[in-house]
N, CA and C atoms as a LAMMPS dump frame, in Angstrom:
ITEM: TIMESTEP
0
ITEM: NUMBER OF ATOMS
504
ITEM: BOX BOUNDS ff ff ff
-5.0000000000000000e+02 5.0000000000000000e+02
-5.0000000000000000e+02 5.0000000000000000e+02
-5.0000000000000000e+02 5.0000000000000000e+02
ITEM: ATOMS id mol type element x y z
1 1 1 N 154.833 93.129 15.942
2 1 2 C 153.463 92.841 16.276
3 1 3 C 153.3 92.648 17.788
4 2 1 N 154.491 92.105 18.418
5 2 2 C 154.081 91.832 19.848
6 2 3 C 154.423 93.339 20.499
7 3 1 N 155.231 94.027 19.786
8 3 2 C 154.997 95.104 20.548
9 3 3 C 153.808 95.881 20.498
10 4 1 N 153.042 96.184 19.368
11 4 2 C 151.753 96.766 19.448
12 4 3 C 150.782 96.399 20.309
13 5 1 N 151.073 94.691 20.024
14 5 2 C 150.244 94.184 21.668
15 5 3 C 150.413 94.625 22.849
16 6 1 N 151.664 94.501 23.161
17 6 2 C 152.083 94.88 24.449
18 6 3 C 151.912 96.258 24.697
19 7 1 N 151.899 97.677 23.405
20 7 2 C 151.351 98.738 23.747
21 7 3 C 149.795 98.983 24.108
22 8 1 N 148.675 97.926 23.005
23 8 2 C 147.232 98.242 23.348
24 8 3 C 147.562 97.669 25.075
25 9 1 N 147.606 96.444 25.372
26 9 2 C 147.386 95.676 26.777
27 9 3 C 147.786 97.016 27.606
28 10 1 N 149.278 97.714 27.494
29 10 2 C 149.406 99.261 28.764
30 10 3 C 148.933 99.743 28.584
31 11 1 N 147.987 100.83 27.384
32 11 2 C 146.992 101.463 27.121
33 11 3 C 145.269 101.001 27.541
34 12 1 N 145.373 99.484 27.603
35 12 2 C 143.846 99.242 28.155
36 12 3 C 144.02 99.741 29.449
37 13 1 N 145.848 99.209 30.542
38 13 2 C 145.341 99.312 32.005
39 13 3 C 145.794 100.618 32.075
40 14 1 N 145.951 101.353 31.792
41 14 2 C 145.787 102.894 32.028
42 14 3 C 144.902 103.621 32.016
43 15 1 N 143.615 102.931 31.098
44 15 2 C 142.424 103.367 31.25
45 15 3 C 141.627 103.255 32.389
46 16 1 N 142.001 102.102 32.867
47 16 2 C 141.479 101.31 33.973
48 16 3 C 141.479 102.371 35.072
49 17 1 N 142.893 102.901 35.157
50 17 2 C 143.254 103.921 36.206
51 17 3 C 142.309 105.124 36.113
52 18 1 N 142.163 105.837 36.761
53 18 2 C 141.634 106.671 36.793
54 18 3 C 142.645 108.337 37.496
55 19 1 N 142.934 108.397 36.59
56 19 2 C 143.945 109.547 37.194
57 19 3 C 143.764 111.097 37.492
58 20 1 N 142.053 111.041 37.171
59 20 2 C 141.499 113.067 37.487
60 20 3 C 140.868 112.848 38.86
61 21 1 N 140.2 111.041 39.813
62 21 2 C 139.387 111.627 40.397
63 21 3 C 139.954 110.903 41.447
64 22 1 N 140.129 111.494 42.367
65 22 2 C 140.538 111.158 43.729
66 22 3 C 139.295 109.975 44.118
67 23 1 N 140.027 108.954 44.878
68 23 2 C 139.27 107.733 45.995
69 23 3 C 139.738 107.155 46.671
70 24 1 N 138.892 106.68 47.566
71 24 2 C 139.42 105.774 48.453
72 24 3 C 139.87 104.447 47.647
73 25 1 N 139.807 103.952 46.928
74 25 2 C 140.396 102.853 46.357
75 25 3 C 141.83 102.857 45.531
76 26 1 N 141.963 104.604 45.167
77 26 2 C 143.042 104.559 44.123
78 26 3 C 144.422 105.349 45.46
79 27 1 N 143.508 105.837 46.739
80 27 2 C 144.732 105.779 47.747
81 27 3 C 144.99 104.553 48.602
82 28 1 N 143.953 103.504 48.445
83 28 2 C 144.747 102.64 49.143
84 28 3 C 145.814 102.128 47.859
85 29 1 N 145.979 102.229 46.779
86 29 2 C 146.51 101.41 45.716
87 29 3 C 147.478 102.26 45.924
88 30 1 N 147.788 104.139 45.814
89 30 2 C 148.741 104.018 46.242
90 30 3 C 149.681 103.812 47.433
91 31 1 N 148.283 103.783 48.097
92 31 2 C 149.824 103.373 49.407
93 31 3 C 150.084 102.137 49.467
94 32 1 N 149.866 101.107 48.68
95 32 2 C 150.023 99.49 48.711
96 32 3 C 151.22 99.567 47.949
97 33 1 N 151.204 100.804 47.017
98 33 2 C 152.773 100.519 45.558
99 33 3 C 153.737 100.907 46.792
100 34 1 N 153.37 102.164 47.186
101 34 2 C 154.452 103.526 48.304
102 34 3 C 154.673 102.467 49.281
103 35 1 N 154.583 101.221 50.047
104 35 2 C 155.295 100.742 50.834
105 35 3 C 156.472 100.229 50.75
106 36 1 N 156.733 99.587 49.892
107 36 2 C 158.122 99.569 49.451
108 36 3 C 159.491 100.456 49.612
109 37 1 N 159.001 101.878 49.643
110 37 2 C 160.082 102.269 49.409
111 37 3 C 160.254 102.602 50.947
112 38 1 N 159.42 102.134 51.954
113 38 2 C 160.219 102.127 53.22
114 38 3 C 161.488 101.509 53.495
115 39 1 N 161.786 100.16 52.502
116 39 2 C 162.598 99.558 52.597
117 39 3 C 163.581 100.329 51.879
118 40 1 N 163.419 101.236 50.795
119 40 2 C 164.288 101.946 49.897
120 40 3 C 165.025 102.952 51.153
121 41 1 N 164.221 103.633 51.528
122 41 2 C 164.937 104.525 52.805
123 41 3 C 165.245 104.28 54.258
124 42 1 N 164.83 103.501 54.117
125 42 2 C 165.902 102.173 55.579
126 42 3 C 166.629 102.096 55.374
127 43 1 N 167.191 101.554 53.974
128 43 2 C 168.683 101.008 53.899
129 43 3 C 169.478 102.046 53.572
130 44 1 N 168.226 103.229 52.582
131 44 2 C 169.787 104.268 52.724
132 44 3 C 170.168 105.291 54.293
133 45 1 N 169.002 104.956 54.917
134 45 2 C 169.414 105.526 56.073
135 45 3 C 170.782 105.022 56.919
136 46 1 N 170.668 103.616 56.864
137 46 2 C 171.708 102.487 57.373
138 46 3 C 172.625 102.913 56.753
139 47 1 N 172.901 103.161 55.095
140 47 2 C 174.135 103.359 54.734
141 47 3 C 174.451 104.566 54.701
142 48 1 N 173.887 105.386 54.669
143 48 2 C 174.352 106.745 55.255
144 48 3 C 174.564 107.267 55.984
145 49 1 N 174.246 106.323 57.619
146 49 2 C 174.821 106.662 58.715
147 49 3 C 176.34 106.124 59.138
148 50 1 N 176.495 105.474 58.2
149 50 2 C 178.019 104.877 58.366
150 50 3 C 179.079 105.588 57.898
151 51 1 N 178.949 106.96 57.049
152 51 2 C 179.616 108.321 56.944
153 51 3 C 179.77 108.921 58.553
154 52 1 N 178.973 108.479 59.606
155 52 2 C 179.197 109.652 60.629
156 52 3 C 180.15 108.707 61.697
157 53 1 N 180.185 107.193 61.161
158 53 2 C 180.981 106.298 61.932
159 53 3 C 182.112 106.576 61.444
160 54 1 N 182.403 106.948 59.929
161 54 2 C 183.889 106.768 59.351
162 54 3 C 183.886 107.846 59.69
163 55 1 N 183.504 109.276 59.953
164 55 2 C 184.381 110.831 60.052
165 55 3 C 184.055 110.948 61.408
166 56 1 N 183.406 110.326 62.161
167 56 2 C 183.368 110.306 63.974
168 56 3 C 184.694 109.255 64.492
169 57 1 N 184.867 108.092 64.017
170 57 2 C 185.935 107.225 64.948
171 57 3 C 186.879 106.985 64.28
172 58 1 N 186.681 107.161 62.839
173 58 2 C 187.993 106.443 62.133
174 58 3 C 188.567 107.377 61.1
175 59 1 N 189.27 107.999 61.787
176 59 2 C 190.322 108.96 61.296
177 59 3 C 191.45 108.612 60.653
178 60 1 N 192.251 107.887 61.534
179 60 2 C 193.239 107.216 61.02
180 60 3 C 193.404 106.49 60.16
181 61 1 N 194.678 106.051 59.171
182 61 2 C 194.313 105.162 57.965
183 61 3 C 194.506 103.119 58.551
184 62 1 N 194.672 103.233 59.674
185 62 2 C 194.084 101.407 60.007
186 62 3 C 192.792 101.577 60.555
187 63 1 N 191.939 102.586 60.729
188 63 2 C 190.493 102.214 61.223
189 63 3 C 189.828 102.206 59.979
190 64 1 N 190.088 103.061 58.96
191 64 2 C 189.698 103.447 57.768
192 64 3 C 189.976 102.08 57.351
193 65 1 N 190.515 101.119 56.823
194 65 2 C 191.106 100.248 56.264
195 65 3 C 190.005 99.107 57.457
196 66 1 N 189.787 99.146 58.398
197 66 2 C 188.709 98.212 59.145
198 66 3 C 187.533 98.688 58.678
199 67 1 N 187.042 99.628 58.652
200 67 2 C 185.837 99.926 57.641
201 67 3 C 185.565 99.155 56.514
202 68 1 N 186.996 99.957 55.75
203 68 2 C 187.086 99.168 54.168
204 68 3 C 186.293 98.018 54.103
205 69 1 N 187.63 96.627 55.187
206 69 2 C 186.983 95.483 54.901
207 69 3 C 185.66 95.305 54.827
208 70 1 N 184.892 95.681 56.361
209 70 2 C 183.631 95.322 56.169
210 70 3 C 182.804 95.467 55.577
211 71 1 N 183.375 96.573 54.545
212 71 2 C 182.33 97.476 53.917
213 71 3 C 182.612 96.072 52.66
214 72 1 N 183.668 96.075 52.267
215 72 2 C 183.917 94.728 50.994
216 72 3 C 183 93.385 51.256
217 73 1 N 182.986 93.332 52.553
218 73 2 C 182.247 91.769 52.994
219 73 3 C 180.873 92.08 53.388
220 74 1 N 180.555 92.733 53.512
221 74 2 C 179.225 93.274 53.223
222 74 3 C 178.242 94.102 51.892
223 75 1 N 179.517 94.408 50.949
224 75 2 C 179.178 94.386 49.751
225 75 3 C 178.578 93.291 49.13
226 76 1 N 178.743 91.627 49.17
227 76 2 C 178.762 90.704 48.374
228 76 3 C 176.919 90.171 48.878
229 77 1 N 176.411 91.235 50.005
230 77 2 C 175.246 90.744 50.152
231 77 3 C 174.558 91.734 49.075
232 78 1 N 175.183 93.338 48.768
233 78 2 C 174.218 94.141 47.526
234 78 3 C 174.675 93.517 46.464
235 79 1 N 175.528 92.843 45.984
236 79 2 C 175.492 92.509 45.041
237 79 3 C 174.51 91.177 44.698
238 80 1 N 173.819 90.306 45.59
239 80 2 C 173.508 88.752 45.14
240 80 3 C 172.168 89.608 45.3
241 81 1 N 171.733 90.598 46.341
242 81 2 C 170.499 91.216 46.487
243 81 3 C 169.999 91.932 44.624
244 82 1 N 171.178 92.487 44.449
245 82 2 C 170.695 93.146 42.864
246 82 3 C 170.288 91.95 41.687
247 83 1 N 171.347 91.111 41.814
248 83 2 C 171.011 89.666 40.883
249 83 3 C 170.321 89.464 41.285
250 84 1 N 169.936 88.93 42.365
251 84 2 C 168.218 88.389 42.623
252 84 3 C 167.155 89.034 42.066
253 85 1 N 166.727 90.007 42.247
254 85 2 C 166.272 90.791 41.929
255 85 3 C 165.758 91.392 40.362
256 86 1 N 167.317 91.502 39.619
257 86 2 C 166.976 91.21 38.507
258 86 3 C 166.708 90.459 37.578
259 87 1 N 166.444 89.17 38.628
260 87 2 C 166.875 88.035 37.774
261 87 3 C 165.016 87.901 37.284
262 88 1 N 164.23 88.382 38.764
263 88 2 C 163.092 88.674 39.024
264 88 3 C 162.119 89.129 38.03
265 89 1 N 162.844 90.62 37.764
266 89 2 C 161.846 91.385 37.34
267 89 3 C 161.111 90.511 35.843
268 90 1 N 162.136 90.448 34.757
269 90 2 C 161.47 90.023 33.421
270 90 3 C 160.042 89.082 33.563
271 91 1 N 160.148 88.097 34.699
272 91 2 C 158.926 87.407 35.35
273 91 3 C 157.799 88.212 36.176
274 92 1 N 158.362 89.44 36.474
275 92 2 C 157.092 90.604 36.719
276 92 3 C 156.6 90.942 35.485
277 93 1 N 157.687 91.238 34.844
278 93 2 C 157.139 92.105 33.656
279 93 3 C 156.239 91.183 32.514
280 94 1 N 156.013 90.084 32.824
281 94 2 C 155.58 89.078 31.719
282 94 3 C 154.289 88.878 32.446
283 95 1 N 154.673 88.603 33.916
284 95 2 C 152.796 88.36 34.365
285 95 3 C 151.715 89.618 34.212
286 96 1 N 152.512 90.823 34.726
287 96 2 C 151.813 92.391 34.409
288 96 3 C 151.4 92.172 33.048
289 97 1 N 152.114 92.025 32.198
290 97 2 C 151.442 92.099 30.492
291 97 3 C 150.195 91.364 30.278
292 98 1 N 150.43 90.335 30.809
293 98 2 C 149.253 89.133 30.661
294 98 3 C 147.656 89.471 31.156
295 99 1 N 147.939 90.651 31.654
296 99 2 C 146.896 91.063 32.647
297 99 3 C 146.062 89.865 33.595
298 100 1 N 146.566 88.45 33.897
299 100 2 C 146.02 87.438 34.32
300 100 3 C 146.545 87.24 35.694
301 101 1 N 145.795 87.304 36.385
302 101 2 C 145.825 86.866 38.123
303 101 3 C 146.571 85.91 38.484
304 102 1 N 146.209 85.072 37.847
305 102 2 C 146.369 83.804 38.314
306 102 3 C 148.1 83.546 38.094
307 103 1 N 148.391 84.084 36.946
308 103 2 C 149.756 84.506 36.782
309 103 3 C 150.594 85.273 37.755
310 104 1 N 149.558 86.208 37.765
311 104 2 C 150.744 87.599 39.046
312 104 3 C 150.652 86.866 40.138
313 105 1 N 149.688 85.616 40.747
314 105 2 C 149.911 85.277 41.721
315 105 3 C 150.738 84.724 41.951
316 106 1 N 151.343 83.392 41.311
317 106 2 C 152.126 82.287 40.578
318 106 3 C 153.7 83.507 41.061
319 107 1 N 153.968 84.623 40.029
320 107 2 C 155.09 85.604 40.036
321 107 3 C 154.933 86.027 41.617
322 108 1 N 154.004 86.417 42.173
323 108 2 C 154.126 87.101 43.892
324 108 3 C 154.573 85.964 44.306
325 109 1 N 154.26 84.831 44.133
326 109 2 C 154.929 83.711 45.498
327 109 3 C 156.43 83.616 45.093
328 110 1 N 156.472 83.682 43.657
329 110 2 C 158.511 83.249 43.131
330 110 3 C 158.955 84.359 43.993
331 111 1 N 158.421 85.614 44.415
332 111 2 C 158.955 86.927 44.743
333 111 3 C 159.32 86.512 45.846
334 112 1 N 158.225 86.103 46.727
335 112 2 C 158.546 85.605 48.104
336 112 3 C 159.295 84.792 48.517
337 113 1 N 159.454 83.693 47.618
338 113 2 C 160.502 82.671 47.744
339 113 3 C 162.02 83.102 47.611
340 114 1 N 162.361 83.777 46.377
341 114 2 C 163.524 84.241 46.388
342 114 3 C 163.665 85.566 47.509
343 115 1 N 163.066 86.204 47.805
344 115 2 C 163.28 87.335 48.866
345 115 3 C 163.697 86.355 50.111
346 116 1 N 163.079 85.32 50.912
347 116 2 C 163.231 84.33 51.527
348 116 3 C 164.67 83.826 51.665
349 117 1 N 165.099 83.206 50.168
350 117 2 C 165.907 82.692 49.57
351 117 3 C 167.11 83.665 50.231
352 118 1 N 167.262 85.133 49.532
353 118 2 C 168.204 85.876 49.797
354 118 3 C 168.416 86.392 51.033
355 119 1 N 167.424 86.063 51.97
356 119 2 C 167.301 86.666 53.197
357 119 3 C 168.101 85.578 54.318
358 120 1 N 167.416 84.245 53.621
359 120 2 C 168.264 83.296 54.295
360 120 3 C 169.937 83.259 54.307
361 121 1 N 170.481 83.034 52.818
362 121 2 C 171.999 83.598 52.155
363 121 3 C 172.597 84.864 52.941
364 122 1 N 172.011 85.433 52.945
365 122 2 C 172.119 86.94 53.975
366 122 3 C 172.694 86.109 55.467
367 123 1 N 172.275 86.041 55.639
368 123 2 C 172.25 85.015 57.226
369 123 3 C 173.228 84.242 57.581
370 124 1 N 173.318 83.306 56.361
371 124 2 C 174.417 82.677 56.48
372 124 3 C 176.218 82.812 56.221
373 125 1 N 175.852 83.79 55.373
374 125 2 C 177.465 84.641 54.918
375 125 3 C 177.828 85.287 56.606
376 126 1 N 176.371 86.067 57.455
377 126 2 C 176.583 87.099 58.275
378 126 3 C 177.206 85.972 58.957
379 127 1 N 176.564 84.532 59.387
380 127 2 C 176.891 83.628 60.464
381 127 3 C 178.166 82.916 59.897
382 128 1 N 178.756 82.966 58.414
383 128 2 C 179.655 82.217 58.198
384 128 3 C 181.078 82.964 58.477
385 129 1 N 180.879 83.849 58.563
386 129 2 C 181.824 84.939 58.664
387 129 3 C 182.294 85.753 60.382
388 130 1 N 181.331 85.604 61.108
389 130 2 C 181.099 85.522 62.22
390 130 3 C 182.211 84.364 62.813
391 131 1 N 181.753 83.112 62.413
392 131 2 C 182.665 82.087 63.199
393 131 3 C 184.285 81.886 61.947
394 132 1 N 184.383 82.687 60.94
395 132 2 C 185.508 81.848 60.38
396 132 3 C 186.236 83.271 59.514
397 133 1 N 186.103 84.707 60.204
398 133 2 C 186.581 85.446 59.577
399 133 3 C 187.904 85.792 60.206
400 134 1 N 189.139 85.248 61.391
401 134 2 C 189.974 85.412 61.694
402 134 3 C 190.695 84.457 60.601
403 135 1 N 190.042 83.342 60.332
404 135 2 C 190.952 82.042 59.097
405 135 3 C 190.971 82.64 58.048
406 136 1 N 189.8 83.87 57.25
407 136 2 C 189.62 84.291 55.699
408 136 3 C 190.536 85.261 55.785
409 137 1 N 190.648 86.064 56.854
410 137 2 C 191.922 87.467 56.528
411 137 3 C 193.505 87.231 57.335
412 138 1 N 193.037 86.274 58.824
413 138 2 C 194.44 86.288 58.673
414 138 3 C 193.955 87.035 60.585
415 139 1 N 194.804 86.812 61.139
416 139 2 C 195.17 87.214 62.597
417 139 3 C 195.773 88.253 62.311
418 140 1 N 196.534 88.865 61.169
419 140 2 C 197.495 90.215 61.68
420 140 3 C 195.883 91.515 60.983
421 141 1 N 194.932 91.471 60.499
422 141 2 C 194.278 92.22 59.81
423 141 3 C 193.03 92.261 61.236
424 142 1 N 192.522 93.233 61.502
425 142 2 C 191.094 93.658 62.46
426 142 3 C 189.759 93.888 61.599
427 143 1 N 188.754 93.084 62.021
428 143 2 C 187.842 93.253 61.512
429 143 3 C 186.617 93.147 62.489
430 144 1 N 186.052 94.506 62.118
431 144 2 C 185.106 94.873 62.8
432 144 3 C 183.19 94.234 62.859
433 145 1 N 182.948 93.367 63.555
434 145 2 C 182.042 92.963 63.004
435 145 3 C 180.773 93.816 62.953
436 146 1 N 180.848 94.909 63.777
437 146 2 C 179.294 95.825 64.033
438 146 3 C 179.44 96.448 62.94
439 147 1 N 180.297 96.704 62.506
440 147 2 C 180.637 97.518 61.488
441 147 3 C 179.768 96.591 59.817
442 148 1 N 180.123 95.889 59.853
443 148 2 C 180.031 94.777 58.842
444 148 3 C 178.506 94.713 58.703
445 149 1 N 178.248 93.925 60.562
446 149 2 C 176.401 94.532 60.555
447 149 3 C 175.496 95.096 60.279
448 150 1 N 175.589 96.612 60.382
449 150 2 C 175.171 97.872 60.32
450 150 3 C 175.011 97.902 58.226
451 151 1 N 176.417 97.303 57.824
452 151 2 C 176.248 97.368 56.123
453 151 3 C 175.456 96.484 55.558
454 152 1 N 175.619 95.36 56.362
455 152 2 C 174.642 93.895 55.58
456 152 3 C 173.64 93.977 56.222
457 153 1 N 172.917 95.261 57.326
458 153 2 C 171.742 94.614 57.116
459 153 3 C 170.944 96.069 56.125
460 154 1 N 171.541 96.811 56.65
461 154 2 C 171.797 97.888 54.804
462 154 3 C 171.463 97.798 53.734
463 155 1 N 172.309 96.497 53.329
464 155 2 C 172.009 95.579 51.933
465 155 3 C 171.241 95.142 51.785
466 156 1 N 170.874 94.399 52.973
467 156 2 C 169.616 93.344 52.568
468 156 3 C 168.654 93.647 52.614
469 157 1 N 168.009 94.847 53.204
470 157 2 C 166.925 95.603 53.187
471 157 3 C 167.203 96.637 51.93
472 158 1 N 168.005 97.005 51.204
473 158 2 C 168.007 97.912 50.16
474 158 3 C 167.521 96.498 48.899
475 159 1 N 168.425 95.283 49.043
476 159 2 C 168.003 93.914 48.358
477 159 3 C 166.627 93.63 48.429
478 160 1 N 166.447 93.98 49.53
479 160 2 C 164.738 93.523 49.742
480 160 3 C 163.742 94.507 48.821
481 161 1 N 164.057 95.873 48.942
482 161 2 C 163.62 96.991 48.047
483 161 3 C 163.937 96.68 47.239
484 162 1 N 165.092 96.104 46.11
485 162 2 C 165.123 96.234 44.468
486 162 3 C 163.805 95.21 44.293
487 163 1 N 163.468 94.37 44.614
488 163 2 C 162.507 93.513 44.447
489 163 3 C 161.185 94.084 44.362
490 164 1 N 160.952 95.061 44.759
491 164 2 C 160.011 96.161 44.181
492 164 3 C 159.744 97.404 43.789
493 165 1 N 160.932 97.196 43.295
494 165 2 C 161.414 98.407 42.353
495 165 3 C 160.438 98.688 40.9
496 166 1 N 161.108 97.014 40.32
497 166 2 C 160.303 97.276 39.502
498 166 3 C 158.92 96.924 39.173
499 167 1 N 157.948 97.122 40.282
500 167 2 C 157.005 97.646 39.73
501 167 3 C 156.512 99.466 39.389
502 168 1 N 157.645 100.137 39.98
503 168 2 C 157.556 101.418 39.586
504 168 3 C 158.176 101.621 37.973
């Protein structure tokens, strides 16, 4: 039964839409959804330019292996970015159903807070790691911090995009 609900409620706002007649109201709506994915192609730009760092400077297998790391310690920011994120959506997907404002508003500020949240965490791994990453690997291992940079801020702007993902 709640699913039939939940099918009439997407079937009312689809009506709503209007999808034969071009306007000014239904292009600003889409370009209000389409901003997001600036953040989607930022970050893959960021991480796809770090292919021309590994086959431009690091040939060898110890520069390759300085990559590695950073690429590992800068992983742990896409990963808390995806949990966040998903931890998110089911609370999108519950205020959208409701069709109630006052709700999606309530869900836009949790959005902001945790984007905030992860942005801050972001920050602090970059700054914790910064002052205490010769003690975590060790003096005989090199670690590159621009390198590390270039991935976490990658992440956190691709993190920042899963967060509006799903409204597509």
């Amino acid at each position: 039964k709640l699913k039939i609900e939940q099918q009439k409620a997407e079937a009312k706002y689809l009506k709503k839409l209007s999808l034969t007649k071009p306007s000014k109201d239904g292009m600003k709506l889409l370009l209000s959804l389409g901003f997001p994915i600036v953040f989607h192609s930022l970050s893959m730009l960021f991480i796809n330019q770090t292919d021309k760092i590994l086959i431009s400077n690091m040939l060898d297998l110890s520069k390759v292996g300085i990559y590695g790391l950073a690429a590992q310690f800068a992983s742990v920011i896409s990963v808390i970015g995806a949990a966040a994120a998903l931890a998110y959506n089911p609370e999108l997907y519950k205020a959208l159903a409701t069709e109630n404002i006052s709700i999606y508003k309530k869900v836009s500020l949790l959005r902001i807070k945790t984007m905030s949240l992860f942005a801050l965490f972001s920050l602090i791994i970059t700054s914790f790691l910064f002052f205490s990453i010769e003690f975590i690997i060790g003096k005989d291992f090199k670690f590159n911090f621009n390198i590390f940079l270039i991935l976490a801020m990658a992440y956190l702007i691709f993190g920042l995009y899963n967060f509006f993902s799903g409204y597509f």
